[in-house]
TORDOSE-428633 format. One record per residue (C-alpha): residue in three letters; x, y, z. Coordinates in steps of 0.5 Angstrom, whole numbers. Layout:
+------+-------+-------+-------+
: type :    xx :    yy :    zz :
+------+-------+-------+-------+
:  ala :     X :     Y :     Z :
...
+------+-------+-------+-------+
//
This chain:
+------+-------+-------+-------+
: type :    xx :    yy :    zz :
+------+-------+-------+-------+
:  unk :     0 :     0 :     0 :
:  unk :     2 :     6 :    -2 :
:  unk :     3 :    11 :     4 :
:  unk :    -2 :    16 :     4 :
:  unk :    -1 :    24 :     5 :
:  unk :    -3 :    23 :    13 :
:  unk :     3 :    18 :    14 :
:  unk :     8 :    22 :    10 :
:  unk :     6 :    28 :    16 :
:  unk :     7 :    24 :    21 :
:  unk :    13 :    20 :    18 :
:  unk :    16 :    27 :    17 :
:  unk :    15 :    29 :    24 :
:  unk :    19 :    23 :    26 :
:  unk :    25 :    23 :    22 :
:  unk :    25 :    31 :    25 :
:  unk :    24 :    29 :    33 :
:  unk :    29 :    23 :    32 :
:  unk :    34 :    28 :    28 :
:  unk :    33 :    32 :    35 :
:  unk :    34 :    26 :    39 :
:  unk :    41 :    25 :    35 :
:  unk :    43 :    33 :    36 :
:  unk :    42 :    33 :    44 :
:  unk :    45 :    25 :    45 :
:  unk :    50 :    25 :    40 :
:  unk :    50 :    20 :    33 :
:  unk :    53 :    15 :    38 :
:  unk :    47 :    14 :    42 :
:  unk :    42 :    15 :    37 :
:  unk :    46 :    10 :    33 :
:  unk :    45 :     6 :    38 :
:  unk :    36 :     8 :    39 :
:  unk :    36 :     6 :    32 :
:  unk :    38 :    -1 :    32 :
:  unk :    34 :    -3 :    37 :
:  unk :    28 :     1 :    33 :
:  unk :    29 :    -4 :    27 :
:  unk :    29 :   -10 :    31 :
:  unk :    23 :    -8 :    34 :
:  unk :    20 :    -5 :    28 :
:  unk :    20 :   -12 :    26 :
:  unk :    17 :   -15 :    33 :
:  unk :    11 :   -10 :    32 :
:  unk :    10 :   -11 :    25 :
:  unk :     9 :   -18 :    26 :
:  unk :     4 :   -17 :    33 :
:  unk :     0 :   -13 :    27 :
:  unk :     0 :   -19 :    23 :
:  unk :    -3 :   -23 :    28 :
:  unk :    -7 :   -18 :    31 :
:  unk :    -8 :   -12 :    26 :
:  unk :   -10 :   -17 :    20 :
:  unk :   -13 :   -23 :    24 :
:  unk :   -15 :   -20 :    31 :
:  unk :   -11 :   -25 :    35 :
:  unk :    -8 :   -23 :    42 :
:  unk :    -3 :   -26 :    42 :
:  unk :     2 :   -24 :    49 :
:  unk :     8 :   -29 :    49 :
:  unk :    11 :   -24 :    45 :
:  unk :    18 :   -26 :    50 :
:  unk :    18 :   -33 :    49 :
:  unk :    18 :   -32 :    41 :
:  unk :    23 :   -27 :    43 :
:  unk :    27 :   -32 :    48 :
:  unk :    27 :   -38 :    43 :
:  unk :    29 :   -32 :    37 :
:  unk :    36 :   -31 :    41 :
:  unk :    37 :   -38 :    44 :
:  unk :    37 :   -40 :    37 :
:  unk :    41 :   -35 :    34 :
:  unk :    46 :   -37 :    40 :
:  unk :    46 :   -44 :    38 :
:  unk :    48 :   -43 :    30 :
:  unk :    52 :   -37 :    31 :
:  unk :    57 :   -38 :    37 :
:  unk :    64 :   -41 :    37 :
:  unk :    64 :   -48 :    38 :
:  unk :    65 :   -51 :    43 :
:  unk :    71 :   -56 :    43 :
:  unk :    71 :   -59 :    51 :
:  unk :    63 :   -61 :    49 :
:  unk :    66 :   -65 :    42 :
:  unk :    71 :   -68 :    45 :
:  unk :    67 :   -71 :    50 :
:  unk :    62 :   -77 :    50 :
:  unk :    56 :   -70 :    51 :
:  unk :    55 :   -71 :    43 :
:  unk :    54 :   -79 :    43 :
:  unk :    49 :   -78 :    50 :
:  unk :    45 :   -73 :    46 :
:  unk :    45 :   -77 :    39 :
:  unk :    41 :   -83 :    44 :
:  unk :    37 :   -77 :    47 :
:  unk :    35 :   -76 :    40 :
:  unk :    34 :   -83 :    38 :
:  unk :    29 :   -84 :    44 :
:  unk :    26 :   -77 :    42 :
:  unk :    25 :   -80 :    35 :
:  unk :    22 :   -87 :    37 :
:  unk :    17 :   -83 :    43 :
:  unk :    14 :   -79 :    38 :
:  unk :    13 :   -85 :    32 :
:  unk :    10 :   -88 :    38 :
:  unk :     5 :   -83 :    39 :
:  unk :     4 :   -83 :    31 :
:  unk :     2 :   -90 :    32 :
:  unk :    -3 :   -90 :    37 :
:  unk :    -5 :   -84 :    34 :
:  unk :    -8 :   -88 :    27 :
:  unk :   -11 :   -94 :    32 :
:  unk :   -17 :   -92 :    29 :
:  unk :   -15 :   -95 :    22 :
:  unk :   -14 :  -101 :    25 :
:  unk :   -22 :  -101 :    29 :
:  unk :   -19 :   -98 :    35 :
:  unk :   -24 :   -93 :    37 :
:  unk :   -27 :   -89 :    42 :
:  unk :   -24 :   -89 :    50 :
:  unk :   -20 :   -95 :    47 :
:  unk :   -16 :   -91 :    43 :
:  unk :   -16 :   -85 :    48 :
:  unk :   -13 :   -89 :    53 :
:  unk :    -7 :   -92 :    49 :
:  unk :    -5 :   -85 :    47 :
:  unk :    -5 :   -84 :    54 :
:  unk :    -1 :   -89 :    55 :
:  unk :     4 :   -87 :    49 :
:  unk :     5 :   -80 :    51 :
:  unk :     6 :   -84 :    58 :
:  unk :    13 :   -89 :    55 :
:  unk :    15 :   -84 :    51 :
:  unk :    16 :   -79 :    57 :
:  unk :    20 :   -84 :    61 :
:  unk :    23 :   -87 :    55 :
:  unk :    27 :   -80 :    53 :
:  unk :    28 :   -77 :    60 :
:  unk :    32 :   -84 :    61 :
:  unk :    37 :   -81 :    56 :
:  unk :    36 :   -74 :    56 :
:  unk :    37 :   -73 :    64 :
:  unk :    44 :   -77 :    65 :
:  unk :    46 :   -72 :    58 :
:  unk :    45 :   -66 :    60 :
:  unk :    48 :   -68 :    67 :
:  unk :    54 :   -70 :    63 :
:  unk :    55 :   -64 :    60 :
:  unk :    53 :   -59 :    65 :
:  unk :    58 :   -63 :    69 :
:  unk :    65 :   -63 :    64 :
:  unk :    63 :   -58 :    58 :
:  unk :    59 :   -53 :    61 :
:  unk :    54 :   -53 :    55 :
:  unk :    54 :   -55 :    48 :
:  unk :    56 :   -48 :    45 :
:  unk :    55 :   -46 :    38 :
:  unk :    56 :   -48 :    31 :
:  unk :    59 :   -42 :    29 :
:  unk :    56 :   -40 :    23 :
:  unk :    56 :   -33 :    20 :
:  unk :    51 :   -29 :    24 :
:  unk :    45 :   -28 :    18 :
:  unk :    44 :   -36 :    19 :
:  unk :    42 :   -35 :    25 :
:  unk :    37 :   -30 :    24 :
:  unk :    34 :   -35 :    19 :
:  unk :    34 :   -41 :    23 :
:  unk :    31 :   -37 :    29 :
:  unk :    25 :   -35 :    24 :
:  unk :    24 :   -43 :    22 :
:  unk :    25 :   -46 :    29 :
:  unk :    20 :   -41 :    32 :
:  unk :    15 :   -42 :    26 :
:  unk :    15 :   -50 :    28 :
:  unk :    13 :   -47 :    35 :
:  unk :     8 :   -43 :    33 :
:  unk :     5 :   -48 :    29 :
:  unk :     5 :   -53 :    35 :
:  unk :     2 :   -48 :    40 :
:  unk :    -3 :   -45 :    34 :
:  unk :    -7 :   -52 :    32 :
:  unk :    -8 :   -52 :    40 :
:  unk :   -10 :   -44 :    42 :
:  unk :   -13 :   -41 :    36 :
:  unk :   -20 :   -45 :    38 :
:  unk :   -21 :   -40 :    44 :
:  unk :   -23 :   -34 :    43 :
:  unk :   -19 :   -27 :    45 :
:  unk :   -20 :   -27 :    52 :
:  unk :   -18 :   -34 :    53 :
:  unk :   -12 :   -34 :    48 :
:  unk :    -9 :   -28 :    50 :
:  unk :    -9 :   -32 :    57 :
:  unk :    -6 :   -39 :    53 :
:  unk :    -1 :   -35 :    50 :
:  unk :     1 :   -31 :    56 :
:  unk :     2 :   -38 :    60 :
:  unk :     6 :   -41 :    54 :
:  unk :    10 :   -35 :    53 :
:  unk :    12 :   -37 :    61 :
:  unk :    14 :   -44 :    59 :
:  unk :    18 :   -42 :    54 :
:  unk :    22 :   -37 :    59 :
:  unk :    23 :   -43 :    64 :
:  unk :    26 :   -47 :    58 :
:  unk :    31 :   -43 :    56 :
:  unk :    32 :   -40 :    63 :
:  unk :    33 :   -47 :    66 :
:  unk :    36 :   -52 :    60 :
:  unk :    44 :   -50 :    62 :
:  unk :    46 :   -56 :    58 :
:  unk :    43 :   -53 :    51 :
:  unk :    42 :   -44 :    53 :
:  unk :    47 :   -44 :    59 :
:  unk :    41 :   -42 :    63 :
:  unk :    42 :   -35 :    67 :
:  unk :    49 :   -36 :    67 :
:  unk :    48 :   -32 :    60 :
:  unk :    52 :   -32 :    53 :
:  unk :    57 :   -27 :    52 :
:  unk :    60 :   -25 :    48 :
:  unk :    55 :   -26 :    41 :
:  unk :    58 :   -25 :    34 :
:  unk :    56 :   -19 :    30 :
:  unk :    55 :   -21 :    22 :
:  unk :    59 :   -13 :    21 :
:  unk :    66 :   -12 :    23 :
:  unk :    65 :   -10 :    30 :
:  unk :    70 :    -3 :    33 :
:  unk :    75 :    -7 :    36 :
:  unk :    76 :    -9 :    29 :
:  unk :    76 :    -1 :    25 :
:  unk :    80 :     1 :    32 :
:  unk :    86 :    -4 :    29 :
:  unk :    86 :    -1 :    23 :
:  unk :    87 :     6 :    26 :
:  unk :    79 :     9 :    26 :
:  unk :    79 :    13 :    33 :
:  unk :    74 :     9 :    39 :
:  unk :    69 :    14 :    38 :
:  unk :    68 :    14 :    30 :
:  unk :    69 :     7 :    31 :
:  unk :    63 :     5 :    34 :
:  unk :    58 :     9 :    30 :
:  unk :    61 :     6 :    24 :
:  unk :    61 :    -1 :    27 :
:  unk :    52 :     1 :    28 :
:  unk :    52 :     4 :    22 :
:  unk :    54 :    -2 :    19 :
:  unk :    49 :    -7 :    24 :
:  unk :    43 :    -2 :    22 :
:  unk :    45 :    -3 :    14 :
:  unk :    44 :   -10 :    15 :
:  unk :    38 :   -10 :    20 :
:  unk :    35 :    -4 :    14 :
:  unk :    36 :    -9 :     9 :
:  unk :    32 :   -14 :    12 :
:  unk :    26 :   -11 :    15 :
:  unk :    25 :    -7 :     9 :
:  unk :    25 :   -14 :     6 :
:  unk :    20 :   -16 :    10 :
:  unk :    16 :   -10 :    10 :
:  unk :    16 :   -10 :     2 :
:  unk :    12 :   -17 :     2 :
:  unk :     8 :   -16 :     7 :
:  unk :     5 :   -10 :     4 :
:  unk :     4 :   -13 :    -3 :
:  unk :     1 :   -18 :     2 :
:  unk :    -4 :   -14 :     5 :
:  unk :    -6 :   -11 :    -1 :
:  unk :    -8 :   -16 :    -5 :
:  unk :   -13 :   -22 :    -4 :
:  unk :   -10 :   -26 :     1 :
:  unk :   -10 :   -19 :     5 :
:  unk :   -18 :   -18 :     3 :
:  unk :   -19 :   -25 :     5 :
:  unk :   -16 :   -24 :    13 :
:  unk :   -20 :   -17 :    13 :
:  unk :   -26 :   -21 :    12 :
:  unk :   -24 :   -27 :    16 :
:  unk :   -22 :   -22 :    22 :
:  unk :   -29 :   -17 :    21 :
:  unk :   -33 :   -24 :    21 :
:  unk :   -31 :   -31 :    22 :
:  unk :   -38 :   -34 :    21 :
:  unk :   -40 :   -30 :    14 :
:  unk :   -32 :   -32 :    11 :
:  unk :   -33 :   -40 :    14 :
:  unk :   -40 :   -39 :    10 :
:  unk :   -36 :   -37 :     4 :
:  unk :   -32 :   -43 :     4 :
:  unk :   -25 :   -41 :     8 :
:  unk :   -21 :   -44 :    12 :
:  unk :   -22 :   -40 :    18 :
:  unk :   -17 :   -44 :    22 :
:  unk :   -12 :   -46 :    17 :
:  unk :   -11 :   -38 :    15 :
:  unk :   -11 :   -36 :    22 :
:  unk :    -6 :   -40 :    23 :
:  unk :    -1 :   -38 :    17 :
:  unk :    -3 :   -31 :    20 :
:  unk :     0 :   -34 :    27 :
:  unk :     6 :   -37 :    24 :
:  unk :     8 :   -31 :    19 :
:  unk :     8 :   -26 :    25 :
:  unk :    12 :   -30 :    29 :
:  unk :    17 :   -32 :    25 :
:  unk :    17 :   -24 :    24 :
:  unk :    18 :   -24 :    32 :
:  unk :    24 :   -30 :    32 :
:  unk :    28 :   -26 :    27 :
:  unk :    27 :   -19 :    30 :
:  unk :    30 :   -23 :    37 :
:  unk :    35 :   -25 :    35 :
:  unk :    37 :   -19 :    32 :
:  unk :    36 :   -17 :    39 :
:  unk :    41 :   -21 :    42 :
:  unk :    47 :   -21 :    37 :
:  unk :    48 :   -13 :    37 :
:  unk :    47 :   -14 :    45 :
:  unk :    52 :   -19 :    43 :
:  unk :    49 :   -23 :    50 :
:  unk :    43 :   -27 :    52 :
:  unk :    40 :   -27 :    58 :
:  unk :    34 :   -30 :    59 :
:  unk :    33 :   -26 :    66 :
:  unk :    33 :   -20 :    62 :
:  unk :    27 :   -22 :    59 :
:  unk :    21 :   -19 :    63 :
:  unk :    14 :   -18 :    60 :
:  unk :    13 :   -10 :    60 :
:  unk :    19 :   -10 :    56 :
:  unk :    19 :   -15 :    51 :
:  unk :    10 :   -16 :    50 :
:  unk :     7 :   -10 :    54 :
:  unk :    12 :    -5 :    50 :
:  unk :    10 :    -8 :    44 :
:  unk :     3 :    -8 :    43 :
:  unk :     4 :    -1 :    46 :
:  unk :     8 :     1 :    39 :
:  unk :     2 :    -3 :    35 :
:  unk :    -4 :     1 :    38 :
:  unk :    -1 :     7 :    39 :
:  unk :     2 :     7 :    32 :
:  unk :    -5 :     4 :    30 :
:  unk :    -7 :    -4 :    28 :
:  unk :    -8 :    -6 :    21 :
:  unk :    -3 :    -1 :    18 :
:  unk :     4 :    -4 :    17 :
:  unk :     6 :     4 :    16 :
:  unk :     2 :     5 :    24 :
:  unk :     6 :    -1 :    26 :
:  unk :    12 :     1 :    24 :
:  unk :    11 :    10 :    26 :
:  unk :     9 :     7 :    33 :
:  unk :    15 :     2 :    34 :
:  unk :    20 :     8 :    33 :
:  unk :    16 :    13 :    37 :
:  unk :    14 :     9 :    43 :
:  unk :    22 :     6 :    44 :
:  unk :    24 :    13 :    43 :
:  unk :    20 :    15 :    49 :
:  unk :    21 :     9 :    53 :
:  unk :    28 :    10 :    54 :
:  unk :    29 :    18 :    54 :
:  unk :    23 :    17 :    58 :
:  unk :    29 :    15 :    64 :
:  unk :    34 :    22 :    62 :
:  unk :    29 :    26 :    62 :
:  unk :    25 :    24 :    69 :
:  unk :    33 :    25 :    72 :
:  unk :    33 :    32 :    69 :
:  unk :    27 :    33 :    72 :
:  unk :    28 :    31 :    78 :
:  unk :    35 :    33 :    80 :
:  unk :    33 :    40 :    79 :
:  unk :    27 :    40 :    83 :
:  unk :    31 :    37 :    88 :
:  unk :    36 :    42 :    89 :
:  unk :    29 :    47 :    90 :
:  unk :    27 :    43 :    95 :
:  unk :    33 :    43 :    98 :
:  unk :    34 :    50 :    98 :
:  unk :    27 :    51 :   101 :
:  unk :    29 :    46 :   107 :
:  unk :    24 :    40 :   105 :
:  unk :    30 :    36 :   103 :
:  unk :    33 :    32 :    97 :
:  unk :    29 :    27 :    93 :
:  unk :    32 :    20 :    95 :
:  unk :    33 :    15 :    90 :
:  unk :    33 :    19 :    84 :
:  unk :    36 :    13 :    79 :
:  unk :    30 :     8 :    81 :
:  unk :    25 :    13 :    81 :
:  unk :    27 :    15 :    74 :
:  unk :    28 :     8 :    71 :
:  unk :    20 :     8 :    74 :
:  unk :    18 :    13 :    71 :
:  unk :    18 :     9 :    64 :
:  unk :    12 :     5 :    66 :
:  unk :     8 :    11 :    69 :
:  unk :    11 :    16 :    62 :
:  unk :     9 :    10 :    58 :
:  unk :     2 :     9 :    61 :
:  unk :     0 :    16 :    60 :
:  unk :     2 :    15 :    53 :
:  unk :    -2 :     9 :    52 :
:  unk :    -8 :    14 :    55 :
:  unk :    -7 :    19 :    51 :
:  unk :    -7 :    16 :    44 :
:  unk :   -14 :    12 :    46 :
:  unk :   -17 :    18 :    47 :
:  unk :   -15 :    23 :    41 :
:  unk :   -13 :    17 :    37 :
:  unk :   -17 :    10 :    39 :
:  unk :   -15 :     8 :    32 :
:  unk :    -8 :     9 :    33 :
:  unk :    -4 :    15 :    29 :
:  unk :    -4 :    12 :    23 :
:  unk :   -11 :     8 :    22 :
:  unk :   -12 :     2 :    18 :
:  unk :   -15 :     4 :    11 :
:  unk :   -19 :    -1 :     7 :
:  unk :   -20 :     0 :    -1 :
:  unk :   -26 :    -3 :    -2 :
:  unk :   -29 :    -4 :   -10 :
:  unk :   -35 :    -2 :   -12 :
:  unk :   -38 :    -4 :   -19 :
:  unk :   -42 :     2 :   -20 :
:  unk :   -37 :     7 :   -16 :
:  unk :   -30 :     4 :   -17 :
:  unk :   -25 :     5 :   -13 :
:  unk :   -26 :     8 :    -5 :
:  unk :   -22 :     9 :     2 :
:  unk :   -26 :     7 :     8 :
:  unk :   -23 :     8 :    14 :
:  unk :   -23 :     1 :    19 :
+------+-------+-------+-------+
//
């Protein structure tokens, strides 16, 4: 879609308030917001596919995230030589196989009903499937991993060139979104938001407690970048200061690339039939199931698709961060943050998502600053009035945020409940061509 004169306004507006932030916090740290920006332009572009094109509420944004990095980790890391040299490969190769033999069990008892087994009968052996199989694969995964936790730490990294790893995020995360679409995507919004907020917990405590596979809290560090980092330009004589903007301004080149990528085909997407097709289902399941769509099989596609989106921009997180900390992770930051930037920039249009992502990470982290500003100076008045300096003022500011971000979310809801870029539809009339009707 093409944006229009109030998109172009508003992006106008922006690039001026970000030149003014580059102006007053210097091109490093601006370089520095921006990155962050792309990545979450990212996020936000796929909570709008799944939320803005097909209104599903989806809140395990951060396990998305999480798994986005840990996945990102594996491929892209160094190698780790103690876990090769040790019997950790062959342990976890008979964890595969029990894994392998588990699911195949299950399979088999699944198709039971072929060999005239059915009803409780039928339920039954499953149970009784999934029952062996656990036992069967914890029996070789536990001595694994106490294995390896106990000679090599963790298994490491492939060391493949950091790209890869972005793509292999989006594929794992795919196949995890899919498992958890075919069993939530029957509830309705109240009860899928709860779902998911329950499965994005469970995916937390995976990478935060498996300390074989992700090293658990005790972090990674650091991750390799796919540009040459500023150690890198510092050898050949850049000077330090030039040398982190030039090593970021590389990074954003490559997260630009990527996103634009993204934003270009989910655009001409939502433009065309197949977008027309999850408008209608969004707008109204019943009629679009009665016109022969597959409402949950498209659902589905829309939730793996924005998932996908949301894997690729963590692991674009965790390599410019170059550390993955799973106690990092916290909801207000890596879900409650994102659907801030997609209702304020406004659902259902890739231009909002994208406006909102920019303009409300910007306010989350200057937000700190100023309230610092604000509360240095109105300390040193109470002090001089004889009422005492405010205490805590660091704390106080990095608190400020949510209350900074709160009132943000209210105003925008009240001026604005469409977001500052509202969803436009193109509808076709036979009689009258071709008209824009706001959603």
């Amino acid at each position: 879609m093409i944006p229009d004169r109030r998109t172009l306004y508003a992006f106008a507006a922006l690039i001026v308030f970000v030149t003014l932030v580059g102006v007053w916090q210097g091109p490093a740290n601006v370089s520095l917001l921006i990155a962050h920006t792309l990545a979450y332009s990212l996020i936000a572009l796929g909570l709008n596919i799944q939320f803005g094109y097909g209104g599903l509420f989806n809140f395990a944004i951060m396990g998305f995230l999480m798994v986005g990095g840990a996945t990102n980790v594996f491929f892209s890391f160094p190698i780790n030589p103690d876990f090769w040299a040790s019997d950790g490969p062959m342990l976890l190769g008979r964890a595969l196989l029990a894994f392998v033999a588990g699911a195949l069990l299950v399979l088999g008892a699944r198709r039971l009903d072929r060999f005239g087994i059915k009803g409780k009968a039928r339920g039954i052996a499953i149970g009784i499937a999934w029952f062996v199989a656990y036992l069967v694969y914890r029996s070789q995964i536990d001595p694994a991993a106490a294995y390896i936790e106990s000679t090599s730490g963790w298994i490491g990294g492939l060391g493949l060139y950091p790209v890869i790893g972005w793509a292999m995020a989006g594929v794992v995360v795919a196949f995890i979104a899919r498992i958890i679409g075919k069993i939530t995507l029957g509830l309705r919004s109240d009860y899928l938001a709860i779902a998911t907020i329950g499965i994005s917990e469970i995916l937390r405590s995976f990478v935060k407690n498996m300390d074989w596979l992700t090293r658990g809290t005790l972090a990674v560090s650091p991750v390799p970048w796919p540009v040459p980092q500023p150690q890198n330009l510092q050898a050949v004589g850049v000077s330090i200061d030039d040398s982190f903007v030039y090593a970021r301004l590389g990074f954003i080149l490559l997260l630009a690339v990527v996103f634009v990528a993204a934003f270009v085909l989910v655009n001409r997407a939502y433009g065309g039939p197949w977008g027309r097709m999850m408008r209608a289902i969004r707008d109204n399941h019943v009629a679009a199931e009665a016109m022969g769509k597959n409402v949950r099989v498209r659902q589905l596609e829309l939730f793996v698709l924005g998932s996908i989106l949301m894997g690729i921009g963590g692991a674009m997180l965790v390599t410019f961060s170059q550390i993955l900390d799973p106690s990092g992770y916290q909801p207000i930051n890596h879900t409650f943050l994102v659907w801030v930037m997609v209702i304020v920039g406004g659902a259902g249009n890739n231009w909002g998502a994208v406006l909102g992502a920019v303009l409300i990470y910007f306010i989350w982290i200057l937000s700190d600053p100023l309230a610092q500003f604000l509360f240095l100076n109105l300390s040193r008045w109470t002090e001089a009035i004889g009422w005492g300096a405010i205490p805590e003022i660091d704390s106080r500011s990095l608190q400020m945020r949510v209350f900074v971000l709160g009132l943000v979310i209210s105003i925008a809801l009240r001026y604005a409940p469409q977001g500052l870029i509202p969803e436009i539809v193109h509808k076709h009339h036979p009689e009258l061509g071709h008209k824009k009707a706001g959603a």
